[in-house]
DODREN-334986 format. One record per residue (C-alpha): residue number from 0; residue in three letters; x negated, y negated, z negated. Coordinates in pm, 1 decimal, padded with zeros to 6 digits, always signed. Each point is the difference from the previous one (the first is absolute). Layout:
N
NODE   n res       c1       c2       c3
NODE NUM ALA        X        Y        Z
...
END
This chain:
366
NODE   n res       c1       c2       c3
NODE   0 UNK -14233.4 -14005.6 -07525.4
NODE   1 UNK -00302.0 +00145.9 -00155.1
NODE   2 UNK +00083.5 -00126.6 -00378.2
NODE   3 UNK +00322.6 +00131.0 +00041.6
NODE   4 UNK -00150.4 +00294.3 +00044.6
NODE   5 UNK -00220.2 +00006.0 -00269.4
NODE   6 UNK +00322.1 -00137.0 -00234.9
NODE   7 UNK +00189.2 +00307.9 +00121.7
NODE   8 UNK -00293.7 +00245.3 -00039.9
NODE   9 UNK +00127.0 +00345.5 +00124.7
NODE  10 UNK +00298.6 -00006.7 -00261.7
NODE  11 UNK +00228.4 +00039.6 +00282.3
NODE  12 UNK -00171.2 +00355.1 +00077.4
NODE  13 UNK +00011.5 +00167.7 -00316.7
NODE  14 UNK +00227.5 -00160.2 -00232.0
NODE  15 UNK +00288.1 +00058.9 +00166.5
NODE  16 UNK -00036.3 +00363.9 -00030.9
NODE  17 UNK -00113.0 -00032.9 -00373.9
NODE  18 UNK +00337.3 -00153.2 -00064.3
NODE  19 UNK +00181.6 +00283.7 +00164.9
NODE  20 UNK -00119.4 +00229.2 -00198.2
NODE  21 UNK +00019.0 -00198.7 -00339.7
NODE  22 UNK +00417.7 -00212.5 +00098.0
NODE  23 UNK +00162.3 +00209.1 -00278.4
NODE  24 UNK -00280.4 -00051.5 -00309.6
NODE  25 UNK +00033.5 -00390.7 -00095.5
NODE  26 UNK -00311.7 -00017.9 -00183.8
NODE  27 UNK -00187.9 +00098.8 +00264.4
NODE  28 UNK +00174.0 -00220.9 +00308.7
NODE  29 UNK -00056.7 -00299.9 -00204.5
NODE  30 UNK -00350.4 +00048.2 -00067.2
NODE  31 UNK -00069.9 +00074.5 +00328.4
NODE  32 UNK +00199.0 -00256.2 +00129.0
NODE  33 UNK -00163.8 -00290.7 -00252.8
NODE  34 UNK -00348.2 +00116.5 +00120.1
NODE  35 UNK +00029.0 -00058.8 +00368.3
NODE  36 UNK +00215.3 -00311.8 -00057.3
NODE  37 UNK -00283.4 -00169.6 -00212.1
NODE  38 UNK -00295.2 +00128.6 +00196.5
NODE  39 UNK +00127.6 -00184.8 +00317.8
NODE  40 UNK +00104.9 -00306.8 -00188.6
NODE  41 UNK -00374.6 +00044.6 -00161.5
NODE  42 UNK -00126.6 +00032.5 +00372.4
NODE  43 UNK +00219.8 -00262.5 +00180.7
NODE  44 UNK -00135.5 -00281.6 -00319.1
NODE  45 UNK -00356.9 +00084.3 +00020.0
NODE  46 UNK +00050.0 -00043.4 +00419.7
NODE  47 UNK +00171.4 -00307.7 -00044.7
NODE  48 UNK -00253.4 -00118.8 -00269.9
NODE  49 UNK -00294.8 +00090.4 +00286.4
NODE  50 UNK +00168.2 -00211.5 +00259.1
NODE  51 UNK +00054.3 -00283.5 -00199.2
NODE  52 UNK -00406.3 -00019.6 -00058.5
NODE  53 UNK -00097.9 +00087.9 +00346.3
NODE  54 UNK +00266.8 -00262.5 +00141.4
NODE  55 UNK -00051.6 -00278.3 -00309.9
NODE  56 UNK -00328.9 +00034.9 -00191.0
NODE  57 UNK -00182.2 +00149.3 +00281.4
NODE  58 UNK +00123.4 -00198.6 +00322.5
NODE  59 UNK +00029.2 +00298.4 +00222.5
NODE  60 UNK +00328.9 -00013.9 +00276.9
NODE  61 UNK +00004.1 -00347.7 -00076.1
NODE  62 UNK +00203.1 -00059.0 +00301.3
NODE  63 UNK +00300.1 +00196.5 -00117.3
NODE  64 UNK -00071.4 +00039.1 -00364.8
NODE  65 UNK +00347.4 -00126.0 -00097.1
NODE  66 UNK +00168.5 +00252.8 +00245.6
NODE  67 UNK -00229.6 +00294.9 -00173.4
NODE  68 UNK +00124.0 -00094.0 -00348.8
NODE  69 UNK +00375.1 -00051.8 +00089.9
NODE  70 UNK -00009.3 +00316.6 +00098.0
NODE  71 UNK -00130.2 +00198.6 -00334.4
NODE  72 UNK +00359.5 +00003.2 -00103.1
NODE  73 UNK +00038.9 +00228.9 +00265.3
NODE  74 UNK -00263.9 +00287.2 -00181.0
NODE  75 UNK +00239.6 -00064.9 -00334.4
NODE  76 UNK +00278.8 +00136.0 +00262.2
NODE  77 UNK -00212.7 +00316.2 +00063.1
NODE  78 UNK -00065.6 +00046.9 -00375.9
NODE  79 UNK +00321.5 -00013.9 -00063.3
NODE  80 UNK +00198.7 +00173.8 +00277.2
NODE  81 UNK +00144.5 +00344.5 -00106.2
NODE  82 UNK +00012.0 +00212.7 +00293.3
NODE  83 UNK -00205.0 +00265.8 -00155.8
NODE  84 UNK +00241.6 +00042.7 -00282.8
NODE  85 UNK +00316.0 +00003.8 +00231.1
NODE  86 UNK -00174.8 +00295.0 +00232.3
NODE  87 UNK -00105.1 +00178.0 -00357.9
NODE  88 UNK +00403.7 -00028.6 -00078.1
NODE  89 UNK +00082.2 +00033.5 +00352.3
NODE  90 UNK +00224.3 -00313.4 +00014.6
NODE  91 UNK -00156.1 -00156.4 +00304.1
NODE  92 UNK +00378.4 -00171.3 +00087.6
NODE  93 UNK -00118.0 -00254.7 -00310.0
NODE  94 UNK -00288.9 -00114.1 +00183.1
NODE  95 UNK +00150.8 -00072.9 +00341.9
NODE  96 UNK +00280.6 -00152.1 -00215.3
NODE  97 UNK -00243.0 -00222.7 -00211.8
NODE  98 UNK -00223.4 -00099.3 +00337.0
NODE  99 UNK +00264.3 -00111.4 +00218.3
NODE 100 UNK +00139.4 -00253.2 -00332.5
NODE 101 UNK -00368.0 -00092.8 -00017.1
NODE 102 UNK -00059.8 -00068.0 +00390.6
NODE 103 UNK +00359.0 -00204.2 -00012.9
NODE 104 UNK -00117.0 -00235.5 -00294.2
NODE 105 UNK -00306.1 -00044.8 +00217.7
NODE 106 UNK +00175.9 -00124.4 +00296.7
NODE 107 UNK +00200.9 -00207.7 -00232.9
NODE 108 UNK -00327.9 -00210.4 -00173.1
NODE 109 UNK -00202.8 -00008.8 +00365.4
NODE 110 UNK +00300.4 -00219.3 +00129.7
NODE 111 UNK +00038.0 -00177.5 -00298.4
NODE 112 UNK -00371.7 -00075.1 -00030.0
NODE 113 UNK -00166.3 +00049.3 +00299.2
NODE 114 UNK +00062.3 -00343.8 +00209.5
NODE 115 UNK -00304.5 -00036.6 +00191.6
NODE 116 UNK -00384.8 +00127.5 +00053.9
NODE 117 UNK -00109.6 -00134.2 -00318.2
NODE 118 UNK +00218.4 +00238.1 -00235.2
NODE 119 UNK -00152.4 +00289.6 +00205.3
NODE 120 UNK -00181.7 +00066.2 -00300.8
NODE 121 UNK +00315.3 +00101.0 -00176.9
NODE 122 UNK +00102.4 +00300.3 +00197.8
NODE 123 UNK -00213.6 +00237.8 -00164.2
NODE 124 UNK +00083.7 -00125.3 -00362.7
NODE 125 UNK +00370.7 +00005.0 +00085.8
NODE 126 UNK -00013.9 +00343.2 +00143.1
NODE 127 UNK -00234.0 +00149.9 -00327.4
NODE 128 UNK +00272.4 -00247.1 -00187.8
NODE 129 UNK +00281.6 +00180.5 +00088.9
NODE 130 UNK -00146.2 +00357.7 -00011.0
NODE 131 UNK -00117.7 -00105.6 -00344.6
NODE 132 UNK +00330.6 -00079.5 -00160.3
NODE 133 UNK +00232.6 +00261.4 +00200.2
NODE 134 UNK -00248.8 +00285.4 -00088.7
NODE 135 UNK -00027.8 -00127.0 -00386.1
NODE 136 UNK +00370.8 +00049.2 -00018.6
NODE 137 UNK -00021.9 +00291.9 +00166.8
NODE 138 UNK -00286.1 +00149.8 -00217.3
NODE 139 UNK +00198.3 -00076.6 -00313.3
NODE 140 UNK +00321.7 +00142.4 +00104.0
NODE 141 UNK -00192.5 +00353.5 +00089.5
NODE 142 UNK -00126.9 -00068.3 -00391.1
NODE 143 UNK +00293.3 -00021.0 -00143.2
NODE 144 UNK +00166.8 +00265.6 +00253.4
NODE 145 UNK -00200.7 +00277.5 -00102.5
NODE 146 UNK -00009.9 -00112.7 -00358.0
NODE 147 UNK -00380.8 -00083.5 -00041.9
NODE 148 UNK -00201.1 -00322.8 -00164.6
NODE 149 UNK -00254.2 -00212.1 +00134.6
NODE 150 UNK -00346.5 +00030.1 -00159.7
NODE 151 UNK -00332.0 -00145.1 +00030.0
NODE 152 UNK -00220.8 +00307.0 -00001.9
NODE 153 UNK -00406.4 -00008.4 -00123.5
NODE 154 UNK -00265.9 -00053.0 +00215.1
NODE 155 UNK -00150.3 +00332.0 +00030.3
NODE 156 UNK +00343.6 +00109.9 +00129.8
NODE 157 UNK -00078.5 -00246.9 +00306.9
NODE 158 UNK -00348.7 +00121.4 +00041.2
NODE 159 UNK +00090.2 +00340.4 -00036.9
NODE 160 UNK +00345.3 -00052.4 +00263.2
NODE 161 UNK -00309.2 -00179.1 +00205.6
NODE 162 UNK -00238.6 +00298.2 +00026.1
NODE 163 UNK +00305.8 +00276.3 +00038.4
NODE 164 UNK +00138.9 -00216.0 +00351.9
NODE 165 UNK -00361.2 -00086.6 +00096.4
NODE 166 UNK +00026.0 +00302.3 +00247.9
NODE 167 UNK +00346.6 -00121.5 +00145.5
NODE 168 UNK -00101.2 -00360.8 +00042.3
NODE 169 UNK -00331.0 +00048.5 +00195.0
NODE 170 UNK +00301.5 +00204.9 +00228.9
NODE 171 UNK +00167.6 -00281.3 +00061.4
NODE 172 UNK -00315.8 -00174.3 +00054.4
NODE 173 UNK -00085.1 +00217.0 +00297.8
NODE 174 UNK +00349.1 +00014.5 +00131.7
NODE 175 UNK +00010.0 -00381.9 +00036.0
NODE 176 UNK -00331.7 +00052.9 +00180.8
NODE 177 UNK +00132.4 +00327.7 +00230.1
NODE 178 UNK +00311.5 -00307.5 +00099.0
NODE 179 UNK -00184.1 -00289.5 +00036.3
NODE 180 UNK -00366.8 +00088.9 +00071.7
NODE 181 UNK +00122.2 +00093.4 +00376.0
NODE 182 UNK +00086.5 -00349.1 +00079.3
NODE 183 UNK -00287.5 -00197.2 -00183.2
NODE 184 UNK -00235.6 +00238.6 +00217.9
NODE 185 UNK +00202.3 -00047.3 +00309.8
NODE 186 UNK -00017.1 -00401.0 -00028.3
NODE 187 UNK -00358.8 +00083.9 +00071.7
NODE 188 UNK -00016.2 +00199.3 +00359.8
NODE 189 UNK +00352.7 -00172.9 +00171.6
NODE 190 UNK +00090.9 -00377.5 +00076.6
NODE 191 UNK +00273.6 -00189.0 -00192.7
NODE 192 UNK +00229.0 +00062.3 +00199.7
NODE 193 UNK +00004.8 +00392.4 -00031.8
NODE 194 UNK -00041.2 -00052.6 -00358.8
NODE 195 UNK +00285.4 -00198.7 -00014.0
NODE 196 UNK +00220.7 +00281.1 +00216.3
NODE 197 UNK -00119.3 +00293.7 -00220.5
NODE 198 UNK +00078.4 -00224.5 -00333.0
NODE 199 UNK +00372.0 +00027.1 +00159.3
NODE 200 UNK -00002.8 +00346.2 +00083.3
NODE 201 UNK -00228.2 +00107.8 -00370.6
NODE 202 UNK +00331.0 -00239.5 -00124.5
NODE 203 UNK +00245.3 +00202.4 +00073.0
NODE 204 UNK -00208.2 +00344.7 -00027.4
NODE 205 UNK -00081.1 -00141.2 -00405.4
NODE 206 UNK +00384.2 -00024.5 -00060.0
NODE 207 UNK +00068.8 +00322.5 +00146.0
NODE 208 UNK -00281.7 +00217.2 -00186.4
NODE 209 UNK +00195.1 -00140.3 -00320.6
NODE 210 UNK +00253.6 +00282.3 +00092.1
NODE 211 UNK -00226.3 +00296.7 -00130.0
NODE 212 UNK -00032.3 -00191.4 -00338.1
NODE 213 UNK +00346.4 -00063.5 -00010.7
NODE 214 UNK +00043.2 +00396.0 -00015.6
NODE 215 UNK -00289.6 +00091.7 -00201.0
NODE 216 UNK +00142.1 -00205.9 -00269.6
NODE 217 UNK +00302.9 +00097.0 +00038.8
NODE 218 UNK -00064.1 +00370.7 -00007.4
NODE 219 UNK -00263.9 +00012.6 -00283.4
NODE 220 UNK +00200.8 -00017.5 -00301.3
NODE 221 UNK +00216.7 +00279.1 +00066.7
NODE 222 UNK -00273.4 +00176.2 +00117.1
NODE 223 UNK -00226.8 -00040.8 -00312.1
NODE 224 UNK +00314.9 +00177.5 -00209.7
NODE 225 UNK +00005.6 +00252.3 +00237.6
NODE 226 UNK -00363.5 +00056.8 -00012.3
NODE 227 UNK +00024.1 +00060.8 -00386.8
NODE 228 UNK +00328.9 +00188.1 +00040.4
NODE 229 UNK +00017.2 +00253.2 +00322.2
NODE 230 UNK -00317.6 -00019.9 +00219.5
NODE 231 UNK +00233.7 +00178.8 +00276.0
NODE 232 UNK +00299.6 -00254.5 +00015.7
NODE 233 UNK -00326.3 -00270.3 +00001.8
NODE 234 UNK -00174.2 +00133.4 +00293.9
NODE 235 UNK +00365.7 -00006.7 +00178.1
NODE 236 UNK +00095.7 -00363.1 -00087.1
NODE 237 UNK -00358.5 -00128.7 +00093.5
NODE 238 UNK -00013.0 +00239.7 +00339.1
NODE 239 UNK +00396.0 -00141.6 +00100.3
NODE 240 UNK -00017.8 -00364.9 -00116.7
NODE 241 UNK -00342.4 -00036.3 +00214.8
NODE 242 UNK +00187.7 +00194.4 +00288.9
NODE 243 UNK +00270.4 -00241.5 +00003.7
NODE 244 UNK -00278.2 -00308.2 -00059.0
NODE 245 UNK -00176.0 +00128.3 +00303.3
NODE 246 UNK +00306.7 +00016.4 +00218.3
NODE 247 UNK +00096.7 -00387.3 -00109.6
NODE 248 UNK -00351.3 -00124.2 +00066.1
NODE 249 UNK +00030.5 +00177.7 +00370.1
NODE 250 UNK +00303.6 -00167.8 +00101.1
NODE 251 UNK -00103.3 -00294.9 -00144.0
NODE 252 UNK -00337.3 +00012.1 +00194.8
NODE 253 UNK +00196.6 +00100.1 +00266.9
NODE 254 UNK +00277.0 -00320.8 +00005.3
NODE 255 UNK -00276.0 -00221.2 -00026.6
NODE 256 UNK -00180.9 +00107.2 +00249.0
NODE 257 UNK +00238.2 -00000.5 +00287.8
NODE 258 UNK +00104.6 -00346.6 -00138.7
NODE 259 UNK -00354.9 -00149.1 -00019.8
NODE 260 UNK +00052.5 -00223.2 +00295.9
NODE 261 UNK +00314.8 -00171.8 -00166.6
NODE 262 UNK -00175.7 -00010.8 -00351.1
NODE 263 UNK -00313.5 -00193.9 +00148.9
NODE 264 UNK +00186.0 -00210.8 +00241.7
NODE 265 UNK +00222.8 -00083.2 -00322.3
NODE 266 UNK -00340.0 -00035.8 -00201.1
NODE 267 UNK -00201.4 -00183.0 +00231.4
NODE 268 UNK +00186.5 -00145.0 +00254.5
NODE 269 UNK -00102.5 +00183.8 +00276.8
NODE 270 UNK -00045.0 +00419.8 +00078.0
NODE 271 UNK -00377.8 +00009.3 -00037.4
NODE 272 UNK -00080.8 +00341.5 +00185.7
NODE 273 UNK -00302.1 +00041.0 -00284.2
NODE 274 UNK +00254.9 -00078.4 -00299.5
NODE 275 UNK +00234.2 +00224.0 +00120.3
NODE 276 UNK -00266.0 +00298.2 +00029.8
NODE 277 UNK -00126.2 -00053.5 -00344.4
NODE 278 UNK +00350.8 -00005.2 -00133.7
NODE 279 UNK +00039.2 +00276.7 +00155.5
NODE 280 UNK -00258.9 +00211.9 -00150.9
NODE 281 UNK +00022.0 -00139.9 -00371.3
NODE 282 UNK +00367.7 +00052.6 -00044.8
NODE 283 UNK -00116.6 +00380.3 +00022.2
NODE 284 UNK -00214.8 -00051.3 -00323.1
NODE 285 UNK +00266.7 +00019.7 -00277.3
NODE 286 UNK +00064.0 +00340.0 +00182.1
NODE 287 UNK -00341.1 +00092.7 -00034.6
NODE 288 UNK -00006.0 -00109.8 -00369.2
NODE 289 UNK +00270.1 +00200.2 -00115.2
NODE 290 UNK -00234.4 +00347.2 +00086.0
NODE 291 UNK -00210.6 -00094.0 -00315.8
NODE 292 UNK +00318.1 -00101.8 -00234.9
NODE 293 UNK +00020.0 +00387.0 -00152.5
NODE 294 UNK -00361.2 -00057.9 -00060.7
NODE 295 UNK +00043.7 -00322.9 -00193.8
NODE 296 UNK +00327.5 +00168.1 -00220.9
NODE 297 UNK -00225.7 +00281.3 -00098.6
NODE 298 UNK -00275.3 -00236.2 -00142.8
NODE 299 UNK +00215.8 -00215.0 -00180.1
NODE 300 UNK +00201.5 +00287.8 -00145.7
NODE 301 UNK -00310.0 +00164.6 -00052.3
NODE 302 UNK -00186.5 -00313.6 -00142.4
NODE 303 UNK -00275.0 +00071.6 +00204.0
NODE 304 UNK -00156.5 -00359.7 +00063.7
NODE 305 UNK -00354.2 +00112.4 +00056.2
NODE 306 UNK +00117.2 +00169.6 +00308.4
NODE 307 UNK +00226.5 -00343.1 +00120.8
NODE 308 UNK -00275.7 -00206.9 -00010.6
NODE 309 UNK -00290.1 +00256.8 +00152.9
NODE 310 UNK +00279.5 -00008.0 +00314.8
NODE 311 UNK +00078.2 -00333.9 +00001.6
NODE 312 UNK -00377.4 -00116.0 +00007.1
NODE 313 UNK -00063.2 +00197.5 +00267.2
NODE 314 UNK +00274.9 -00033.1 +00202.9
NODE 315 UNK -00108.6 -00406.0 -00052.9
NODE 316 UNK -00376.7 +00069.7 +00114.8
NODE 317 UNK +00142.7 +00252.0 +00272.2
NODE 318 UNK +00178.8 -00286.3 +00160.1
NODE 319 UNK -00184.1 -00263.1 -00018.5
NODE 320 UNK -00253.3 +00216.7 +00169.2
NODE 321 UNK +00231.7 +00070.8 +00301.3
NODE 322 UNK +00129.4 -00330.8 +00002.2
NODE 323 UNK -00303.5 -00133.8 +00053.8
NODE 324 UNK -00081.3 +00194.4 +00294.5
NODE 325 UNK +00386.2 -00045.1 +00156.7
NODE 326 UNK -00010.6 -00304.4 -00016.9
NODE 327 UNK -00358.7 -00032.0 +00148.2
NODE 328 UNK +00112.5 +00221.2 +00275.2
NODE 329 UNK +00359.1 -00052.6 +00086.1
NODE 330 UNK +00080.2 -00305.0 -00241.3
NODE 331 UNK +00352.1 -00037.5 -00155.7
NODE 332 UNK +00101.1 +00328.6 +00183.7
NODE 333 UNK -00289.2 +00181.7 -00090.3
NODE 334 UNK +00062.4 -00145.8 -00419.0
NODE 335 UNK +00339.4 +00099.5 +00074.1
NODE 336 UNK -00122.1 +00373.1 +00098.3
NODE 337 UNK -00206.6 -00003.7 -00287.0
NODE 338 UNK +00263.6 -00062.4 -00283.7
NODE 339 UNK +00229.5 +00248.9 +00132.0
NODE 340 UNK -00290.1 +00270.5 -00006.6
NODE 341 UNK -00109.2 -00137.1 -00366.4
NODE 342 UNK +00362.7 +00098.4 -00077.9
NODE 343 UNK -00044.6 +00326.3 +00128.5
NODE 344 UNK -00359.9 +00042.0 -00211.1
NODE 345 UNK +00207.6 -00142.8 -00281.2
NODE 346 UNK +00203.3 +00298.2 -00055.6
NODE 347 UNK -00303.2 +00276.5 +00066.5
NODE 348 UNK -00224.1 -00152.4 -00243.8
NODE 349 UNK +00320.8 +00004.6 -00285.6
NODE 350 UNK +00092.4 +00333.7 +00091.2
NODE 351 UNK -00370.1 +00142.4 -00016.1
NODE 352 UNK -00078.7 -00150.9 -00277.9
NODE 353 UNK +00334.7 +00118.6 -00193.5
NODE 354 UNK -00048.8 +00295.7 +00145.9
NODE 355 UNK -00389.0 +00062.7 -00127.5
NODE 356 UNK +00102.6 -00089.0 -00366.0
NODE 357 UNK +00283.3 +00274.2 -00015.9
NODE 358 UNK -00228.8 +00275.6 +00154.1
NODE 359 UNK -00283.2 -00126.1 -00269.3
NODE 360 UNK +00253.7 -00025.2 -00271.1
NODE 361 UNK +00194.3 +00359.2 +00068.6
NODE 362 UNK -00423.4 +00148.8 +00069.9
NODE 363 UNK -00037.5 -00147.6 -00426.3
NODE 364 UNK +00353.6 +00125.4 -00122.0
NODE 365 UNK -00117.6 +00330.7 +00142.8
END
């Protein structure tokens, strides 16, 4: 997971938007376009290079170095998937088209070539496999859709795409450390057994905090024109589409938590009272992290990565911090407690932030 994040980089943040803005000048798109498609192939080839020597030359994971390098097709997949042209165009439909082919063709090859425990290994190479060749269609049918060539571009242009993201890829760094540093520090204070019911209920609270990114990319590109176009009508779109996110993550927090018994007993096999409770209070964190979504729209409209990753970073720190203690204290519960007030310090810390650059920036235009 962690060199598909470095093969993805932050493009997902910011190009998008940079897309938006550029969808009707050809020259442009496909320059921008070219450079983020060969700096993750760059990426995901010097990654797959690295764990060929640690696993071959170097003898490290010995145990399940065949595993490790069957799945390296699977960082070609994240090179080459094109999500972050498809929210730039705002043709998202393609994408859920283009995935569901993809997760069909996978089905298809594990029962054709998965017979026993010894072709484990092939999963992951079938499932990068099949990304691999549905997405390469995919990515040359957006080419020749929007009328644009594929070209190598120079190295500098890598470096240079490289240092402009660096910003928005340390924010993904600490994001996947705000989700998953909970649990590694929890595994720490609580017995296996809790562990294993909060890894059910942080299961189901992971899918469901997906719903706020589902509408922040959804909303940004027509926000970005409308930040360029009519500040007004912006302010409006952002304020109502965030009302209406906010009202979909509270009945969705809601429904799941009156169900929680059914959707453990269904999980788990039995209604674990502690499962349930936990459920219970994470399905009320997508809720929570659709108060900071106007935040995020203004800095990626406003390009303002500085501030995204000063917020993100300490939002990170801020929870490990209480996590620590929650789950010292109170244990699962307590880590619980502590992600849903990280949330809260999530949005403060973007909107004071935001909020100190404007005043300095209208105190210099003065």
């Amino acid at each position: 997971m962690l060199f598909g994040i470095i093969v993805n980089y932050g493009f997902g943040l910011n190009v998008p938007k940079q897309l938006a803005l550029v969808q009707q000048d050809r020259e442009r798109k496909q320059r921008t376009i070219n450079e983020v498609v060969v700096t993750r192939l760059v990426l995901s080839l010097l990654l797959v290079l690295l764990m060929y020597v640690l696993t071959t030359l170097l003898g490290f994971f010995s145990e399940y170095s065949t595993i490790l390098l069957f799945s390296a097709v699977l960082l070609l997949n994240d090179a080459v998937y094109p999500i972050f042209i498809l929210q730039g165009f705002d043709r998202l439909s393609w994408i859920s088209k283009s995935n569901a082919i993809a997760k069909i063709l996978y089905l298809i090859l594990v029962v054709l070539v998965v017979q026993g425990p010894d072709d484990a290994k092939w999963v992951n190479f079938i499932l990068g496999s099949s990304g691999v060749a549905v997405n390469l269609v995919l990515l040359v049918f957006i080419y020749r859709y929007e009328s644009i060539r594929f070209q190598w571009i120079e190295l500098s242009n890598i470096f240079s795409r490289l240092l402009d993201n660096f910003q928005f890829f340390s924010s993904t760094i600490a994001s996947y450390v705000l989700v998953n540093g909970g649990f590694i520090l929890l595994s720490n204070f609580v017995t296996n057994t809790e562990l294993g019911y909060y890894a059910v209920a942080q299961r189901i609270s992971v899918l469901l905090r997906m719903i706020p990114v589902f509408i922040t990319q959804s909303i940004l590109q027509k926000a970005t024109r409308l930040y360029e176009a009519d500040r007004g009508a912006y302010r409006s779109y952002v304020k109502r589409s965030c009302f209406n996110g906010m009202l979909i993550t509270l009945a969705v927090g809601v429904i799941v938590s009156v169900s929680a018994p059914w959707i453990i007993e269904f999980l788990t096999g039995n209604r674990v009272t502690l499962a349930i409770k936990l459920t219970r209070l994470l399905s009320f964190l997508p809720f929570m992290g659709m108060l900071n979504v106007p935040n995020m729209i203004k800095i990626l409209v406003t390009d303002r990565k500085q501030i995204l990753a000063q917020a993100i970073w300490i939002t990170a720190l801020v929870m490990l911090l209480l996590s620590t203690a929650g789950a010292y204290f109170y244990g699962s519960l307590g880590m619980a407690l502590a992600l849903m007030v990280s949330e809260v310090f999530n949005y403060w810390i973007h909107h004071y932030l935001i909020g100190k650059v404007e005043v300095r920036s209208n105190f210099t235009s003065k």
